[in-house]
N, C-alpha and C positions, 0 to 999 in steps of 0.2 A: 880565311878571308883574304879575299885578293882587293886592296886599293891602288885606283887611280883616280886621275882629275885631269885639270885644267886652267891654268892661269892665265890672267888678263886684265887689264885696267876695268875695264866692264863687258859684264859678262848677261846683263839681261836677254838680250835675244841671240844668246848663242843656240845651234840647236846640236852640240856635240852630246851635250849628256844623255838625250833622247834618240842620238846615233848609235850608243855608244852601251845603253841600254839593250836595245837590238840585236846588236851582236851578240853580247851577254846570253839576251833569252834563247838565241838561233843556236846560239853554241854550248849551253846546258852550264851555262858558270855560272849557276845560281849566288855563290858567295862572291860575285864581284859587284865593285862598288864604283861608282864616277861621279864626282862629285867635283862644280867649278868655286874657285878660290880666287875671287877679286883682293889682286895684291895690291897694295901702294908702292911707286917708284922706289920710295927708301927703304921698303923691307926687301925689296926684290934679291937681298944679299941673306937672307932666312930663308931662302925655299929648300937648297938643297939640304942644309941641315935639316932644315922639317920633315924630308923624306926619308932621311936615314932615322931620324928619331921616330915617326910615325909609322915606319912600315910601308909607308907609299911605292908601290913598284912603277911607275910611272906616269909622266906627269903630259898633258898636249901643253903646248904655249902658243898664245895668239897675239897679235898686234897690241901694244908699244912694246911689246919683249921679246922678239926673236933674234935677235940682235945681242941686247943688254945683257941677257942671259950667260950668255955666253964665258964670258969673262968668270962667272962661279963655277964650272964645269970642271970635269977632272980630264975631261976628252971628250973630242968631237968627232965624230964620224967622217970619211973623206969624201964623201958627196956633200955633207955638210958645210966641214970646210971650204969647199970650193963656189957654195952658193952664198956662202955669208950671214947665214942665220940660221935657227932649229927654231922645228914645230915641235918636237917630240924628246924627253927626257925619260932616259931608262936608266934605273938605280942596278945596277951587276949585282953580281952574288957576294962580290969581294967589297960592295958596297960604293962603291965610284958611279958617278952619274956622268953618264954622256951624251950627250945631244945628239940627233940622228935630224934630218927634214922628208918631210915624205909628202913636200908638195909638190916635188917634180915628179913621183910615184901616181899621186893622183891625179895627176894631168895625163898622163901621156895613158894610165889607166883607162881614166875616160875617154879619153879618145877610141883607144883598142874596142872598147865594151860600143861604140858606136859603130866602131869599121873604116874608121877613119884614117888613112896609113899614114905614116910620118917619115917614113925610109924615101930618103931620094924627091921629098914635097918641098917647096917654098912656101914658108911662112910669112905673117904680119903681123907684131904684138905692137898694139897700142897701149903704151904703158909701161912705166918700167918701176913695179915698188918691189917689195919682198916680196909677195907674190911672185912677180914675173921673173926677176932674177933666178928664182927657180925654174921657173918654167923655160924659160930660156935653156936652163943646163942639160932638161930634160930634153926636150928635142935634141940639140945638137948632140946628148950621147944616145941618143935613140936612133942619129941618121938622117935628122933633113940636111937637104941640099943647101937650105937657105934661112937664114931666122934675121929679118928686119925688126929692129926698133923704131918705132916712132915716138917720139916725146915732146916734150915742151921747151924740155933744157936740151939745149944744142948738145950738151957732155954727154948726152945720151944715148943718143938717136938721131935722127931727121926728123926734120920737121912735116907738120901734118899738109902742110900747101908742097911740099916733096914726095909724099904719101900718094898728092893727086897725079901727080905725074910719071909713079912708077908703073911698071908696065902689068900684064895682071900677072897673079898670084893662084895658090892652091887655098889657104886655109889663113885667114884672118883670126886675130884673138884681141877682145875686150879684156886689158888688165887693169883698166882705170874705173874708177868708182862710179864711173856716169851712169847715170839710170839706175842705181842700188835707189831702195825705200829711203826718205820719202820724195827723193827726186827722181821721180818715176821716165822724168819726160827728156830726159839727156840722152844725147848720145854721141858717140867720140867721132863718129867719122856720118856722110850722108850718102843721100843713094847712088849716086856715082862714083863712090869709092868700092861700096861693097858690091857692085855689081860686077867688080874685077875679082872676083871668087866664088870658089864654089863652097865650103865649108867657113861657116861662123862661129864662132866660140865663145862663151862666156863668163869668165868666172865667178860674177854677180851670181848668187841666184836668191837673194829679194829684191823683186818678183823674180820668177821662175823663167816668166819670156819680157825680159829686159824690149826696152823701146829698139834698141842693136838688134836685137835677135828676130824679134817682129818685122823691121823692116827687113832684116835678110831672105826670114820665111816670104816675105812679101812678093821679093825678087828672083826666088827661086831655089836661096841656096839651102844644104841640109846644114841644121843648126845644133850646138851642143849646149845644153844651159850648165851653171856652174853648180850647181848640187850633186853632180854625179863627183866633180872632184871630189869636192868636200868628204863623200862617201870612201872612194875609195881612199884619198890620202888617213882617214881615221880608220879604214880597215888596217893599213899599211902599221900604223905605230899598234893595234891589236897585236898583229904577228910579230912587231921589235919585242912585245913586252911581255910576251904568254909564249915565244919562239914556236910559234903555231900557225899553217898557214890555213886562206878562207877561199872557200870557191869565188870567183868572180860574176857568179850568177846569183848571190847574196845582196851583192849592191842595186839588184831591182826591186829583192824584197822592201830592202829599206829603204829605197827612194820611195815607193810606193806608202811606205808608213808616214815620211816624213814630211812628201810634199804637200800635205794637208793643211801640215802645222806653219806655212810660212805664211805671213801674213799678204793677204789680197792685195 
């Protein structure tokens, strides 16, 4: 019997276990298990002991704990390191658990699985949480020429009336929560911004075509919604955790299973 999971303050509408599932069935591991585990802040210091006691081979983590995690770890992987938080917890054979992030993996994944090239392109990330601090590292060691911040806090970026006055770009990205359910009708930048690109990005994907991504489609550009990451960053900790790798033509299967289940 092979266990994994996933922790997180709330875990209602996540749809890892049913990604995750997928895989499972695609790849004949009948005896594996994934099952999410809503922790409380103050046990958050019980996880890793729970995995070495229970057998857990690996664990995803999702928001308020990519970060806090940390600190219980035996080691952290050096892409990890360098982004500042883990998605993804793998117990070794010698029993040490170490944090790995493979949301820089699933980004720059989805993009490739689009056609979207990143080598020598100018960026625009509106947004800068955990999420994007990965994505950030992913580009730049993937080879764009350029990765702009935009943000709210000066310490972070430029500001979005700075934004309007940059000159254009290759490929925009939505890191901000605008337009996630049920605030359907946001969105971070308007048409005059996005019409300075040709690629849209999103890594919302409740809904699937964010109000961002609508109007991009609107204006012309090719659009990426955020479920493909999702996809491939939990194929990514599959192969940390089973050291197995997966065709990249899998992630259609399962987007095709999944995007059913997001809610309208």
């Amino acid at each position: 019997m092979e266990l994994y999971g996933l922790i997180g303050e709330k875990l209602g509408h996540s749809l890892s276990p049913q990604l995750h599932r997928c895989i499972y069935r695609e790849t004949g591991r009948r005896g594996a298990y994934y099952t999410p585990y809503e922790v409380e802040r103050e046990r958050l210091d019980q996880v890793v002991p729970a995995m070495r006691t229970l057998g857990i081979g690996g664990l995803n983590v999702t928001m308020p704990y990519k970060q806090d995690i940390m600190q219980y770890l035996d080691g952290v992987e050096r892409d990890a390191r360098a982004i500042g938080s883990v998605n993804t917890l793998l117990r070794r054979c010698d029993g040490g658990v170490w944090g790995h992030n493979t949301d820089a993996y699933g980004f720059v994944a989805s993009l490739g699985y689009h056609g979207v090239e990143i080598e020598g392109k100018r960026f625009v990330m509106c947004g800068m949480s955990g999420a994007g601090r990965a994505i950030r590292h992913g580009l730049t060691q993937a080879g764009a020429a350029e990765v702009v911040v935009v943000s709210t806090d000066p310490q972070k970026g430029i500001s979005y009336r700075e934004l309007e006055q940059l000159p254009p770009k290759d490929v925009i990205v939505n890191c901000t929560p605008l337009g996630m359910f049920p605030h359907v009708d946001r969105c971070a930048v308007d048409d005059k911004v996005l019409q300075k690109f040709a690629v849209a990005v999103d890594i919302v994907y409740n809904p699937l075509e964010t109000l961002f991504l609508r109007k991009a489609r609107g204006l012309g550009l090719a659009t990426v919604d955020g479920l493909y990451m999702l996809i491939f960053q939990g194929m990514r900790s599959f192969e940390i955790w089973t050291d197995t790798g997966l065709s990249g033509e899998l992630a259609g299967d399962i987007y095709k299973e999944l995007a059913p289940l997001i809610q309208p």
